[in-house]
C-alpha positions in Angstrom: 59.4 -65.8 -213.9 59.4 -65.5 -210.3 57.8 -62.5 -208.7 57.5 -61.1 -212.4 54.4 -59.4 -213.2 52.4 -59.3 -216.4 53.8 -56.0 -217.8 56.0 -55.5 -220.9 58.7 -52.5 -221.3 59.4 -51.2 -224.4 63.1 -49.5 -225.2 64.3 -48.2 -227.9 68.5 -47.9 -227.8 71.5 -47.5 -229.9 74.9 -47.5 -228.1 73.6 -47.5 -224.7 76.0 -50.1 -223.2 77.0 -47.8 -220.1 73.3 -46.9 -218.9 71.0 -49.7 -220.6 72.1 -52.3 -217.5 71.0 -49.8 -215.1 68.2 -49.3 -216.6 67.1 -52.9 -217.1 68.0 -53.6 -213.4 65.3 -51.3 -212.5 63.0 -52.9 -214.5 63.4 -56.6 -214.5 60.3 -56.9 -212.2 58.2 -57.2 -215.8 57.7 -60.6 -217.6 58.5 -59.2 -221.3 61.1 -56.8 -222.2 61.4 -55.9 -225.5 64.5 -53.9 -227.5 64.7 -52.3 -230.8 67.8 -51.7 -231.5 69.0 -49.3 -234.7 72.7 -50.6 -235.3 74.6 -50.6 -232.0 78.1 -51.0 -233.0 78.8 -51.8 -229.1 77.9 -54.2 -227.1 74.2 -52.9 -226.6 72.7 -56.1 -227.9 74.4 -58.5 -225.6 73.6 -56.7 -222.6 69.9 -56.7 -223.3 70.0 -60.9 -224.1 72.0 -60.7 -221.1 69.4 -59.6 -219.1 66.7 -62.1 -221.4 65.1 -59.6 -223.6 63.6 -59.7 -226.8 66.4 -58.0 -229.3 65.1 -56.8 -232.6 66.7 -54.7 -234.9 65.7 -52.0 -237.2 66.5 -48.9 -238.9 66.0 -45.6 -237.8 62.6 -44.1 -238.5 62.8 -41.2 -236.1 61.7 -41.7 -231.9 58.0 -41.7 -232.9 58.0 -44.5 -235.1 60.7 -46.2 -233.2 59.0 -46.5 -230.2 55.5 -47.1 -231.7 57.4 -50.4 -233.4 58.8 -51.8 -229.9 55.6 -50.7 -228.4 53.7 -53.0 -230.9 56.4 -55.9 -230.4 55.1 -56.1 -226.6 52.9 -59.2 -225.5 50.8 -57.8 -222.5 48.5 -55.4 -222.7 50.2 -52.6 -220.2 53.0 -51.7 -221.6 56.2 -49.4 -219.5 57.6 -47.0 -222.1 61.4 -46.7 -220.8 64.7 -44.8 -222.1 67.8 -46.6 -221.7 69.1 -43.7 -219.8 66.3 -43.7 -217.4 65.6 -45.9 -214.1 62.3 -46.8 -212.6 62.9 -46.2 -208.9 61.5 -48.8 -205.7 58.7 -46.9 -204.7 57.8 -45.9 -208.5 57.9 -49.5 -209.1 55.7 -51.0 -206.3 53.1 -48.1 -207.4 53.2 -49.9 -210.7 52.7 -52.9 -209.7 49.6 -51.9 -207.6 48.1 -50.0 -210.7 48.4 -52.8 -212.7 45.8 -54.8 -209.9 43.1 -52.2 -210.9 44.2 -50.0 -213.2 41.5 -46.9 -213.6 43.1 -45.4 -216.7 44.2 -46.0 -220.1 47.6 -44.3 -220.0 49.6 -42.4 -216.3 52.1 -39.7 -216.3 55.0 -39.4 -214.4 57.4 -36.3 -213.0 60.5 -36.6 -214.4 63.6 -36.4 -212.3 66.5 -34.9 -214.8 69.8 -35.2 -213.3 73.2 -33.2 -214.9 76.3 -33.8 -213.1 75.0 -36.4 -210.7 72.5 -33.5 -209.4 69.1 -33.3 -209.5 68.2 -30.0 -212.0 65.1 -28.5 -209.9 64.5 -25.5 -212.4 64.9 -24.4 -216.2 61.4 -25.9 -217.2 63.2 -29.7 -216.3 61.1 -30.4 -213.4 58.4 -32.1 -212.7 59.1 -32.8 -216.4 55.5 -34.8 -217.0 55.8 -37.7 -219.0 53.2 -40.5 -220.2 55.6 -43.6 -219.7 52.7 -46.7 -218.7 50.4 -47.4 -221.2 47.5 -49.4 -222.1 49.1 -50.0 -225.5 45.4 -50.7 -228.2 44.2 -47.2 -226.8 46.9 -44.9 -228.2 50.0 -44.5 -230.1 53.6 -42.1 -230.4 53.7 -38.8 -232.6 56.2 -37.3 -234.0 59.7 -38.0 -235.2 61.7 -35.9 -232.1 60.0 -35.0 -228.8 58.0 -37.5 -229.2 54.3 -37.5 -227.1 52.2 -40.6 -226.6 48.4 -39.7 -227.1 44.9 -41.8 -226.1 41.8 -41.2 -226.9 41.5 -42.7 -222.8 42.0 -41.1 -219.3 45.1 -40.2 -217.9 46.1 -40.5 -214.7 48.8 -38.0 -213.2 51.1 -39.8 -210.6 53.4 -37.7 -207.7 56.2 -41.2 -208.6 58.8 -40.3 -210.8 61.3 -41.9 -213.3 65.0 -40.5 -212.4 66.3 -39.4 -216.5 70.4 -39.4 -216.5 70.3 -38.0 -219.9 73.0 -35.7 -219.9 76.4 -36.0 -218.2 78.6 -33.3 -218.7 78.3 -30.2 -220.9 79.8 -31.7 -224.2 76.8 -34.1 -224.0 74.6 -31.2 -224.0 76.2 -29.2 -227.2 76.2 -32.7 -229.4 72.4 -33.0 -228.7 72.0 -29.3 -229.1 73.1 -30.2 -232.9 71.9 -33.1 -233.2 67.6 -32.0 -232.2 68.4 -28.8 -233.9 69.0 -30.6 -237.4 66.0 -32.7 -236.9 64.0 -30.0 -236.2 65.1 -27.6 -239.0 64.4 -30.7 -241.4 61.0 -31.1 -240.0 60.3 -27.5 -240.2 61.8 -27.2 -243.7 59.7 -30.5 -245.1 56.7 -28.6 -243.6 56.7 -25.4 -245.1 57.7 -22.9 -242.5 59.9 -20.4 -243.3 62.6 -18.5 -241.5 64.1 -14.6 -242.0 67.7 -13.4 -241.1 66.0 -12.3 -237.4 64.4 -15.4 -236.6 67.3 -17.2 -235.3 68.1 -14.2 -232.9 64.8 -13.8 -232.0 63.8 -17.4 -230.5 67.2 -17.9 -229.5 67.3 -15.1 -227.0 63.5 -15.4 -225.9 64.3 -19.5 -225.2 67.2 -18.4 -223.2 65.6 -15.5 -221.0 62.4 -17.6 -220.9 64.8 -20.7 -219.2 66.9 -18.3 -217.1 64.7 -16.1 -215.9 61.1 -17.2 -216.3 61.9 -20.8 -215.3 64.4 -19.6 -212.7 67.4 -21.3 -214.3 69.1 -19.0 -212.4 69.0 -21.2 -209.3 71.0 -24.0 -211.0 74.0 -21.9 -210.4 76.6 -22.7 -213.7 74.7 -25.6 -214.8 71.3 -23.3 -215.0 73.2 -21.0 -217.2 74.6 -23.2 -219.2 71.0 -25.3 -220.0 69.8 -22.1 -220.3 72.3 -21.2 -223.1 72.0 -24.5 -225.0 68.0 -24.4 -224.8 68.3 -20.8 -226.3 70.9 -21.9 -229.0 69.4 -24.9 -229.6 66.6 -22.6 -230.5 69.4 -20.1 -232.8 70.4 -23.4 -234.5 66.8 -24.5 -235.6 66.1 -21.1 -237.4 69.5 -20.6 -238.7 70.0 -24.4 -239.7 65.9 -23.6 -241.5 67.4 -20.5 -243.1 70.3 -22.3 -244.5 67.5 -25.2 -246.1 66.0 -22.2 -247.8 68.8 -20.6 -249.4 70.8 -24.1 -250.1 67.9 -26.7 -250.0 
């Protein structure tokens, strides 16, 4: 436990042997990382004893829940809420640690850096990206199933450190993940109540894809602004038209 300090991490991960060492390299300054794993068929679970964490796993009850469950596994009372695909860089860390001497709040944000192609995407709404990643884990809890948002009844505290995201590496990673949100979605919509009509898909798809091209200045991104433009706007089509479908098929 040498130069470890009292902070736990919480992950949630299936199939994330290529970036989960990265990511627990950049964190294995905490005393208590903790895993919930839902079914990796790879080798996932052995990385993360590798590297001495605590592996549990469970099935899938959506990122919310997921996260809330790892989140409740942790020992310490700060907890760091991490993606396997995201790194905790130097000075991020050594900001960490110092907040954990005094901390002032009950939960800080981060900016998000979201990198496509090894490059740093400056524009189309994924930058500064806020995100509430350290926690003080008894004074709040995750929401929802997908895009899921950690809330306190606490203070926040907004930090300029950011957590580097390496979500997305090429463009077929960004058309499976367009389907695969846009389902969840459509379900949640569905089990709520909303409805859809014939124009709805058009309709959002083409205002998500102006608003992220031109109100968010994808434009500056060069080909890889357009084309997160053109997934955020059909991720949008695919929500409505994948609702619609629920509708007339259930």
């Amino acid at each position: 436990m040498k130069n470890k300090v009292a902070l736990s991490v919480a992950i949630i991960t299936k199939n994330e042997e290529e970036r989960l060492p990265e990511c627990l390299k950049s964190i294995s300054f905490a005393d208590d990382i903790i895993v919930v794993d839902s079914g990796s068929t790879d080798r996932t679970c052995e990385i993360a004893r590798k590297f001495l964490c605590k592996v549990f796993i469970e099935e899938w009850k959506g990122y919310g829940p997921q996260k809330n469950s790892a989140v409740q596994k942790c020992r310490n009372e700060w907890v760091l809420i991490i993606d396997a695909d995201e790194r905790v860089p130097e000075e991020t860390r050594q900001k960490i640690v110092g907040i954990l001497k005094n901390p002032a709040c009950d939960a800080y944000s981060f900016k998000r850096k979201n990198f496509l192609h090894g490059r740093w995407i400056k524009h189309c709404g994924w930058w500064p990206d806020r995100v509430i990643r350290l926690v003080k884990k008894d004074r709040g809890k995750f929401y929802n199933t997908v895009h899921e948002r950690w809330v306190t009844d606490g203070k926040i505290g907004y930090l300029d450190e950011n957590i580097e995201h390496y979500s997305y590496s090429n463009y077929p990673d960004l058309i499976r993940k367009l389907n695969h949100y846009s389902t969840i979605k459509a379900t949640e919509l569905f089990i709520s109540g909303r409805k859809a009509n014939p124009f709805s898909p058009v309709f959002h798809g083409i205002t998500m894809f102006l608003r992220t091209y031109l109100l968010k200045r994808g434009f500056l991104d060069g080909m890889d602004g357009l084309v997160i433009a053109l997934t955020i706007g059909g991720g949008s089509f695919f929500k409505y038209a994948k609702l619609l479908e629920l509708q007339r098929h259930k």
